[in-house]
C-alpha positions in Angstrom: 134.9 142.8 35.7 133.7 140.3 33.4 130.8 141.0 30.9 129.5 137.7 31.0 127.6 137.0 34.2 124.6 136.0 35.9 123.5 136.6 39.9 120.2 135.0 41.2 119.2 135.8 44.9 116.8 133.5 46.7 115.9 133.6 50.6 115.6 130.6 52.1 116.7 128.4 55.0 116.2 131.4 56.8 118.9 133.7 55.3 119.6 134.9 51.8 121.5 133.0 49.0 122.9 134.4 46.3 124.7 132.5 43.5 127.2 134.4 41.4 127.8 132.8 38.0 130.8 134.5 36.2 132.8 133.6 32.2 131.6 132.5 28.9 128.2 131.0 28.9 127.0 132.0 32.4 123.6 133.5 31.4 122.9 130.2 29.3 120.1 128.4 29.3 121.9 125.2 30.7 123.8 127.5 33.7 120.6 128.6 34.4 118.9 125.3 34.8 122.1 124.5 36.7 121.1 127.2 39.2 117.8 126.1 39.4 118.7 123.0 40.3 121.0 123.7 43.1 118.1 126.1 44.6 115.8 122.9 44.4 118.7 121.4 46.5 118.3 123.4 49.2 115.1 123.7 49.3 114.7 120.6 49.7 117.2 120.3 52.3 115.4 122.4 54.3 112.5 120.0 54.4 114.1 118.1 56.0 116.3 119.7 58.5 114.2 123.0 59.2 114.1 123.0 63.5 111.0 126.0 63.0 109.2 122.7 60.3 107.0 120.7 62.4 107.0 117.8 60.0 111.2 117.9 59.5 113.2 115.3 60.0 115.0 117.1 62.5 111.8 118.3 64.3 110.2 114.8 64.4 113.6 113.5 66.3 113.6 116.5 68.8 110.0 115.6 69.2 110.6 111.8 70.1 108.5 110.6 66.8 111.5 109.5 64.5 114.2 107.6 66.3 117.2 108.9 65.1 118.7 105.4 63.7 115.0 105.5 61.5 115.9 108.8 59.8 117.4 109.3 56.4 121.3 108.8 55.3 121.3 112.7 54.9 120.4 113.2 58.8 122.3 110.3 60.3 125.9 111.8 58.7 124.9 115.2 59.6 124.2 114.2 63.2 127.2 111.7 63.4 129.4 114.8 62.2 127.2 116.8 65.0 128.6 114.1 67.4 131.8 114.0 66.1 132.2 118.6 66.3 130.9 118.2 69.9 133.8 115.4 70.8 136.1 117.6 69.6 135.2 120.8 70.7 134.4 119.8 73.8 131.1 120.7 73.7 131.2 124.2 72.2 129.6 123.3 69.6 125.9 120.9 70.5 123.7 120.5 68.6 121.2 119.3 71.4 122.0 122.5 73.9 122.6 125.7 71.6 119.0 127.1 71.9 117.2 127.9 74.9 114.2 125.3 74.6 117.3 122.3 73.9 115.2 121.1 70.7 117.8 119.8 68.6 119.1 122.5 65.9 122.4 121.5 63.8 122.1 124.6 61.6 125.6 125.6 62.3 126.4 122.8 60.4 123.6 121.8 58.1 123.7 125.6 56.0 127.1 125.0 54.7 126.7 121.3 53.9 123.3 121.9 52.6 125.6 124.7 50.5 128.0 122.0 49.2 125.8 119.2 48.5 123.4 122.1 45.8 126.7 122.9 44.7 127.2 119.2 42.7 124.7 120.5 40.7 127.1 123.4 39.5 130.0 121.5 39.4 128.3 118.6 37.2 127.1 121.0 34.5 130.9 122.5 34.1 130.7 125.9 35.9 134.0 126.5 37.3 133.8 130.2 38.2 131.6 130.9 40.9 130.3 132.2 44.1 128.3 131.1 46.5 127.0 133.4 49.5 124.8 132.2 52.2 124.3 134.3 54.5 127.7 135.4 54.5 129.0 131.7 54.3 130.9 132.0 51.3 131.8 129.2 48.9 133.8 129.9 45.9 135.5 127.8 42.9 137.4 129.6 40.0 137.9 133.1 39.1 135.8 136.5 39.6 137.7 136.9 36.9 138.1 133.7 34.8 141.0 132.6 33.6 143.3 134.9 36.2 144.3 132.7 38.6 143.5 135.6 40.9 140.3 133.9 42.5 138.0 136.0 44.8 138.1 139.0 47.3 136.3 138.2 50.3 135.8 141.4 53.1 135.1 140.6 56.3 132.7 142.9 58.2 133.9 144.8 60.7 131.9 144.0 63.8 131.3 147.3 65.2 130.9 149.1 62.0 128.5 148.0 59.7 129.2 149.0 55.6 133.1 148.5 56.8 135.9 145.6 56.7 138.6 144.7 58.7 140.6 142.9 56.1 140.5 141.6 52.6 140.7 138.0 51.6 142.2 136.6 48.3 140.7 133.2 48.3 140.2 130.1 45.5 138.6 127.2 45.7 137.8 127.7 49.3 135.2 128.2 52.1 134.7 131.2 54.2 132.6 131.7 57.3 132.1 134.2 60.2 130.7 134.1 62.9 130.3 137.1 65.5 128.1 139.5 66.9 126.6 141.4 64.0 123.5 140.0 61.8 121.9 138.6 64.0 123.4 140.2 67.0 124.2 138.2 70.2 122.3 135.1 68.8 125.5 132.7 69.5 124.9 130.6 73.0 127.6 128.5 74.7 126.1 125.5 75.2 128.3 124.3 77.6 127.1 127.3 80.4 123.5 127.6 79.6 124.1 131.1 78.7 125.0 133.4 75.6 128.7 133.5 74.2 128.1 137.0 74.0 127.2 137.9 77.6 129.6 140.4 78.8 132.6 138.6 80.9 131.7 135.7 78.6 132.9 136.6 75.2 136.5 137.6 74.4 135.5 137.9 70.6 133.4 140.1 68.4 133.9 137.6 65.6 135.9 135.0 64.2 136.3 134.2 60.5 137.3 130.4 59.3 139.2 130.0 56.1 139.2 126.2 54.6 138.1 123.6 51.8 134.8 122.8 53.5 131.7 125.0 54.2 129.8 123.0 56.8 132.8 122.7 58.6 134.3 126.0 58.0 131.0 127.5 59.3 130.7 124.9 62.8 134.5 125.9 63.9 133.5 129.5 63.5 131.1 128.7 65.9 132.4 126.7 68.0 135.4 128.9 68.1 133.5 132.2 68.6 131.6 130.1 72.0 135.5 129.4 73.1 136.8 132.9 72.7 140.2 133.0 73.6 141.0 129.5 72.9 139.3 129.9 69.4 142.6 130.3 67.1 145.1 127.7 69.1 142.2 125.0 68.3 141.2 126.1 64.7 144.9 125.7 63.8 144.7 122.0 65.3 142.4 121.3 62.4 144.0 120.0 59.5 143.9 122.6 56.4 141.8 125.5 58.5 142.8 129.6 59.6 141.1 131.9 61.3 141.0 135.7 61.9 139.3 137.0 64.9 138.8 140.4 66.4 138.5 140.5 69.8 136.7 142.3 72.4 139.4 145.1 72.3 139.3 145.3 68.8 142.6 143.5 68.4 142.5 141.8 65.0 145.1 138.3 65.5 145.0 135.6 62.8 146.7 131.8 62.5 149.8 131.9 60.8 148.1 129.5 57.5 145.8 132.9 57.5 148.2 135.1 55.9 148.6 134.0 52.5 145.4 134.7 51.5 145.2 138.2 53.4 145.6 141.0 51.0 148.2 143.1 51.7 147.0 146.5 54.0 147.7 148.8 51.6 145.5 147.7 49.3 142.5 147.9 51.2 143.4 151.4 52.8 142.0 153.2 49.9 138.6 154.7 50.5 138.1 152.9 54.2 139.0 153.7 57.7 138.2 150.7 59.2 141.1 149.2 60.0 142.4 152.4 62.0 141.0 151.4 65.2 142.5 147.9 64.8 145.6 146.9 66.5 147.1 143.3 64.8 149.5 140.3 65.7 149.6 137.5 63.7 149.0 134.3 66.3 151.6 131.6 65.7 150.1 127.6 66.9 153.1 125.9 69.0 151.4 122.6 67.9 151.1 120.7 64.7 147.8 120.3 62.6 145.6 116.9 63.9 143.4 116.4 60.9 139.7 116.0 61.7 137.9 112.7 60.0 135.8 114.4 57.7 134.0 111.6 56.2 131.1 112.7 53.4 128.6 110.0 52.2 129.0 109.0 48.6 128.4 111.3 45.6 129.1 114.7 48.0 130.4 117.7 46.7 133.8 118.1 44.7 137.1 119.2 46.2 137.3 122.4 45.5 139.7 123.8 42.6 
């Protein structure tokens, strides 16, 4: 591991963030201004997208006192994006009929954007090796290791054991996010029954993780794939430059075939964990091409990753 590094951990937006700075430099004065920065990003952000504020943007809308065309640039492209997930995932993901009371709640998208948008801040003072983990929404750029090429190892959770993983990840420069049943427990409702995702009959999946460049929309197709179920990998492979892993109900683990390069080989995860054991696996191959998803950013959004 590299000597030179700096974590800070902040809870916020209703989870806990923690930003991992790693290579020459990172416990500087001007990384950690950097840092601060970035928290003051989403701090902010919460402000003004918070569903539990009563004097958010987001809570004045679902309260009928900001019409939605009167609200800032920030909450007219996430809501437009909202739209836009809905359209396409035929309404497993909705913003205005995930919770029980139907006040409107685009968390599912907002955390990761929120994450991305903080993260200019970062990229503009010249860190290049870092990770980002919201809540288990991951974002990372560069090295653990800088200068390796070798990028990061991501686990993801086993759903029915906490403390284990079901696989490794070996990912740079890219987004990860899971949703399932752990956490929060069965938190996740499908919007398009009026009832849980995780009722029993309901849900074929115990979780579903989304590899890709983007965080906010990483983080929506793991939810709206986790509220489809079985249909969860054919459509994450329709969109352009995304994988997914899921473990089902039977604790089958199945994965898109642009999963596998950045799944670490078994064996070298089988050393000091079981985990896996109990897991049968078959990679799942799309019959269809990739249809790219507009993902349109305002001006000045986060960089591409590296």
């Amino acid at each position: 591991m590299t000597a030179d590094r700096d974590v800070r951990v902040e809870a916020l937006m209703g989870t806990v963030v923690t930003v991992d700075v790693r290579g020459s430099g990172a416990s500087s004065e001007a990384v950690q201004s950097a840092v601060g920065r970035f928290f003051e990003a989403l701090h902010a952000a919460e402000l003004v997208f918070s569903p539990w504020l009563a004097d958010s943007e987001i809570s004045r809308i679902s309260d009928g006192r900001l019409a939605p065309a009167d609200a800032s640039p920030d909450v007219r492209f996430v809501l437009s994006a909202c739209d836009h997930l809905r359209a396409v995932s035929d309404g497993a993901f909705d913003v205005r009929g995930a919770r029980l009371d139907g006040r409107l709640d685009p968390s599912g998208f907002v955390k990761g954007w929120a994450v991305e948008e903080a993260a200019r801040h970062l990229d503009d003072a010249g860190l290049r090796d870092y990770g980002i983990n919201a809540g288990g929404d991951i974002l990372m750029r560069g090295d653990a290791e800088p200068g390796t090429g070798a990028g990061w190892r991501v686990g993801v959770r086993d759903p029915d054991h906490a403390g284990r993983v079901v696989r490794v990840l070996q990912v740079r420069g890219q987004a990860v996010a899971t949703s399932g049943l752990y956490e929060r427990g069965a938190h996740i409702r499908d919007p398009r029954k009026g009832n849980g995702a995780s009722d029993p009959g309901r849900s074929t999946l115990t979780s579903l993780t989304v590899v890709g460049p983007s965080l906010a929309w990483a983080d929506a197709y793991a939810t709206a794939g986790f509220v489809m179920g079985d249909g969860a990998l054919e459509w994450v492979a329709g969109r352009a430059g995304y994988a997914a892993l899921a473990v089902d109900a039977s604790r089958r683990l199945s994965w898109t075939a642009d999963m596998a390069p950045v799944l670490e080989p078994l064996l070298a995860m089988d050393q000091g964990t079981d985990s896996h054991e109990a897991l049968t696996r078959r990679p799942f191959h799309a019959s269809h091409g990739h249809r790219a998803d507009p993902h349109r950013r305002r001006a000045g959004s986060s960089s591409p990753a590296r």
